[in-house]
Structure formats: structure tokens, C-alpha cells
C-alpha positions as MATLAB code, in Angstrom:
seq = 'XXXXXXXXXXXXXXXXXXXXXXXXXXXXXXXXXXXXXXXXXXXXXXXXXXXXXXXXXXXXXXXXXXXXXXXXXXXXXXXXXXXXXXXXXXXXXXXXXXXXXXXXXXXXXXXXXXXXXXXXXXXXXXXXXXXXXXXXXXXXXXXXXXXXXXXXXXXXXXXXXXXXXXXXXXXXXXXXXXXXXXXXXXXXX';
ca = [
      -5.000   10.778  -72.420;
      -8.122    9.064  -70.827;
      -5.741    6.012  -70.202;
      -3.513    7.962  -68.050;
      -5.703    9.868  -66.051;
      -6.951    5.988  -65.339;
      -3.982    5.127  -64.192;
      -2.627    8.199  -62.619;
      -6.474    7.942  -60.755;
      -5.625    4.209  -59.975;
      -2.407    4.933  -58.839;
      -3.320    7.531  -56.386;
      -6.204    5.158  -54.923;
      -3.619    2.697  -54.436;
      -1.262    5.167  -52.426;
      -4.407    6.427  -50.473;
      -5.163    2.520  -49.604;
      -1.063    1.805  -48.698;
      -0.974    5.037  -46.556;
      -4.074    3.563  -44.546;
      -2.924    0.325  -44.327;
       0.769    1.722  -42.706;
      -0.809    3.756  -40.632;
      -3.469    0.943  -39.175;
      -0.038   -1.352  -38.731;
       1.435    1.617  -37.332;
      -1.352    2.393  -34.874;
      -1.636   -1.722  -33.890;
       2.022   -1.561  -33.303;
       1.775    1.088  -30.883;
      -1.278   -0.001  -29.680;
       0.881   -3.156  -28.710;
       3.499   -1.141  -26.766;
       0.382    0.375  -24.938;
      -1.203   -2.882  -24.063;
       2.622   -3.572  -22.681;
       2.495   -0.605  -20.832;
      -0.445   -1.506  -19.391;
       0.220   -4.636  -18.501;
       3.313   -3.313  -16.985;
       1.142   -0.919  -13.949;
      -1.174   -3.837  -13.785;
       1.382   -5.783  -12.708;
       3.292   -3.128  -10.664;
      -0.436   -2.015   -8.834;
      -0.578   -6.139   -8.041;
       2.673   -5.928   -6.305;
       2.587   -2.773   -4.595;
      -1.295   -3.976   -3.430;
       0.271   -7.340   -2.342;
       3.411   -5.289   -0.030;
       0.528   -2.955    1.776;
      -0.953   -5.075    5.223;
      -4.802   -5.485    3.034;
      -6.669   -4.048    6.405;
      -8.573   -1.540    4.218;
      -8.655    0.578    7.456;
      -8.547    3.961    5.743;
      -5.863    5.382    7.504;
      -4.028    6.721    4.567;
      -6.827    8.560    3.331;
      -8.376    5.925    0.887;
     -11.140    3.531    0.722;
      -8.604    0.349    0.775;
      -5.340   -0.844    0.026;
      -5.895   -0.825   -3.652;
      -7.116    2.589   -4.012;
      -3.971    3.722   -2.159;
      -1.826    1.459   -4.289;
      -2.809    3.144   -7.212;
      -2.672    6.097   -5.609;
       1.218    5.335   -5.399;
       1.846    4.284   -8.649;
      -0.349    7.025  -10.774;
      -0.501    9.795   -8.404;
       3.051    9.505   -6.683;
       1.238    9.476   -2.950;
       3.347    9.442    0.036;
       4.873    6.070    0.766;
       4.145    6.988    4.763;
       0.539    7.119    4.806;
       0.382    3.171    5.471;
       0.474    3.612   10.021;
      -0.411   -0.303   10.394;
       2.024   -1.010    7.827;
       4.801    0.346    8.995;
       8.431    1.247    8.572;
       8.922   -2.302    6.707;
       6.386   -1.142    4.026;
       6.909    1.561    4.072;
      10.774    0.645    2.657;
       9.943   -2.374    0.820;
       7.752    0.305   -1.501;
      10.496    2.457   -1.572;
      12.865   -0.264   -3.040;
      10.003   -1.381   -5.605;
       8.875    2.137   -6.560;
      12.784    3.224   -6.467;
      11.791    5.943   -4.440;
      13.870    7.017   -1.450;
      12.928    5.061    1.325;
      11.792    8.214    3.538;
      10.249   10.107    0.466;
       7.095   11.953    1.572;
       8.190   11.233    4.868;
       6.311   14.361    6.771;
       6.360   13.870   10.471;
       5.462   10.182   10.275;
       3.815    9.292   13.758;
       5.314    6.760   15.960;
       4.125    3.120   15.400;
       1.031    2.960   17.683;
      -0.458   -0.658   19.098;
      -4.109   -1.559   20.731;
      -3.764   -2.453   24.454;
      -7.271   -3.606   26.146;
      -7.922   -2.922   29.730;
      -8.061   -5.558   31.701;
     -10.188   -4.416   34.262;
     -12.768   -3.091   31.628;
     -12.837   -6.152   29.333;
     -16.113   -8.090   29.600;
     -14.735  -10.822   26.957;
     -17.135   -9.723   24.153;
     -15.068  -11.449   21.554;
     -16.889   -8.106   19.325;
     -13.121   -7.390   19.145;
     -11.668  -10.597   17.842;
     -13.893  -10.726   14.794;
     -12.777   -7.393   13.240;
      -9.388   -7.565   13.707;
      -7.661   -8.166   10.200;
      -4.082   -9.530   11.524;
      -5.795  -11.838   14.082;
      -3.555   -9.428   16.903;
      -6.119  -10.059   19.508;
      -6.817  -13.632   21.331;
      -9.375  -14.398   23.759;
     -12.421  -16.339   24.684;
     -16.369  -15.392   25.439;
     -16.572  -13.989   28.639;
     -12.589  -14.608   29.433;
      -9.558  -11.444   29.389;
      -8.678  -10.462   25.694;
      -5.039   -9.858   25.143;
      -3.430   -7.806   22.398;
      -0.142   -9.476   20.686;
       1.722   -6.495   20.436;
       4.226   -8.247   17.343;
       1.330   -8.675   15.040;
      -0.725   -5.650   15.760;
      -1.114   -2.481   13.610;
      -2.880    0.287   14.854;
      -5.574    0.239   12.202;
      -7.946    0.962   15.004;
     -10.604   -0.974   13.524;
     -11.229   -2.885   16.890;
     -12.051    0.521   18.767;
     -15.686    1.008   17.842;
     -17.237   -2.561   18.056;
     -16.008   -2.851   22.102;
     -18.967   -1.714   24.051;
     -16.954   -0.724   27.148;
     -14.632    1.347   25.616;
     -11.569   -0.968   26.988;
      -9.173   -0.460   23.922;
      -7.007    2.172   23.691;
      -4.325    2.967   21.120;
      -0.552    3.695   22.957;
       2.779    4.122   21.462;
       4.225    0.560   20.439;
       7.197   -0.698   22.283;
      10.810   -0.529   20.634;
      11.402   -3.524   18.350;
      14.434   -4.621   20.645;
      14.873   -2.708   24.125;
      17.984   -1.088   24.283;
      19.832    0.745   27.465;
      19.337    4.179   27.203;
      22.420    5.850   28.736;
      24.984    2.830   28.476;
      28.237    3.276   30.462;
      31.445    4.390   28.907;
      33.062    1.473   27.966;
      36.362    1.396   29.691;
      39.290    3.305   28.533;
      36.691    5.547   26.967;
      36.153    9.664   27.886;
      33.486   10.103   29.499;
];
């Protein structure tokens, strides 16, 4: 009788220490596919960082590009809070996120550029070393001139200029365009 309590008593311990053992290779296993998981946003968060422009000007409501990349991919922000990055981001996300490319889309403003006064400008250069795109070019003492292609609108040039030359305007269309063309003929008018 003593002899098979024993083993019934071994036999138990054994099935207590196989049950714990499963479950450990159980838990590493999924572990694992957690680690992948991880690995997977990580990598996501690095390309969705990489697609915004990096001027960390806080227009979308975050302290940086990377807060509002995560913001993205954890909180499902609105792809149109990026104004200095544009329409092209703006889709570009959308394709990588497989989002439509106008999700969150809520009365996007127009695409808005610097333009310095050139009757104001002193030639500071105070301008030139806080723009993040390098959109402005200039000399001491000479005209600065905004480059309209590369600009953004992050605005981060307005509060260093001590005359209060820059001003943000509407950008110009990508590719001017007639209006009102003509009919073309044999057309209704």
C-alpha cells in the first residue's frame, strides 16, 4: 500500500512538473509571437517616422514627428494633421497604413508657404538657421528669398525675424492651369 501511494505521489509530482514545463514553453512561444509583434510596430513606427517631413514643428498637435507617428499607428490619428507635409504624405501614409488616402480628412487647410517682405527684410540670416528644409536663402545684411518648392509652412521661421517680415500666404498651384479654358471647337458651349 505504502509503495503505491509512493508512486501514485511520484507520479502526480511528475505531472505537476510536465504541466509547468508546457506551460513555460507555451508562454516562451507566445512570448516569441509578441516579440514579433513588436518588432513588427517598431518597424512600421520607423517607416511611418521616416515618410513625415522630421520638422518637429508641432503643427499636428504633438511634440515631434515621432510622437505623431505613433500617434498614427497606436491611436489611429488623422493622417491630415501633417500641414508642412502635405498632400504627398499625407497619401504615401495612407498607402502604408492602408488607410484611405483622405481618411480623417476634416477640412484640411490649403497648403500655406512663408513669403518675406522685401522691403522689411534687414538680412538677419535669424531666419535661415531655423528653417528645417533649408526653404530660405540669403546672406547677412542682403534680401532673403523663400523657395516656394521646398517650403512647408511649419512656421518655425516666424518668431526668430525681428521685423516681423514673414508672413504665411496660400501656396501657389503645383502647375498653373487656365481657369475658364475655351470650348474646344466643335464643342457646346
Amino acid at each position: 500500500m505504502l509503495a503505491l501511494l509512493s508512486a501514485l505521489a511520484v507520479a502526480s509530482i511528475i505531472s505537476v512538473v510536465l504541466s509547468l514545463l508546457l506551460l513555460r514553453f507555451d508562454d516562451c512561444q507566445t512570448g516569441e509571437g509578441q516579440e514579433d509583434k513588436a518588432s513588427a510596430r517598431s518597424e512600421l513606427l520607423q517607416q511611418v517616422n521616416r515618410l513625415l517631413p522630421q520638422t518637429q514643428c508641432g503643427k499636428c498637435g504633438y511634440a515631434g514627428c515621432a510622437p505623431y507617428a505613433a500617434a498614427l499607428i497606436h491611436a489611429n490619428e488623422s493622417l491630415s494633421l501633417c500641414p508642412p507635409g502635405g498632400n504627398r504624405t499625407q497619401n504615401k501614409l495612407a498607402r502604408l497604413l492602408g488607410r484611405s488616402e483622405n481618411a480623417g480628412d476634416n477640412g484640411r487647410p490649403a497648403a500655406r508657404i512663408a513669403h518675406i517682405d522685401p522691403d522689411r527684410c534687414i538680412g538677419c540670416v535669424k531666419c535661415l538657421h531655423v528653417c528645417p528644409v533649408d526653404a530660405i536663402i540669403g546672406a547677412a545684411r542682403q534680401l532673403h528669398v523663400i523657395i516656394p518648392a521646398h517650403c512647408t509652412g511649419c512656421e518655425l521661421c516666424l518668431p526668430p525675424c525681428p521685423v516681423d517680415c514673414i508672413r504665411i500666404i496660400p501656396a501657389p498651384p503645383p502647375h498653373w492651369q487656365w481657369q475658364n479654358p475655351a470650348p474646344r471647337y466643335g464643342q457646346a458651349s
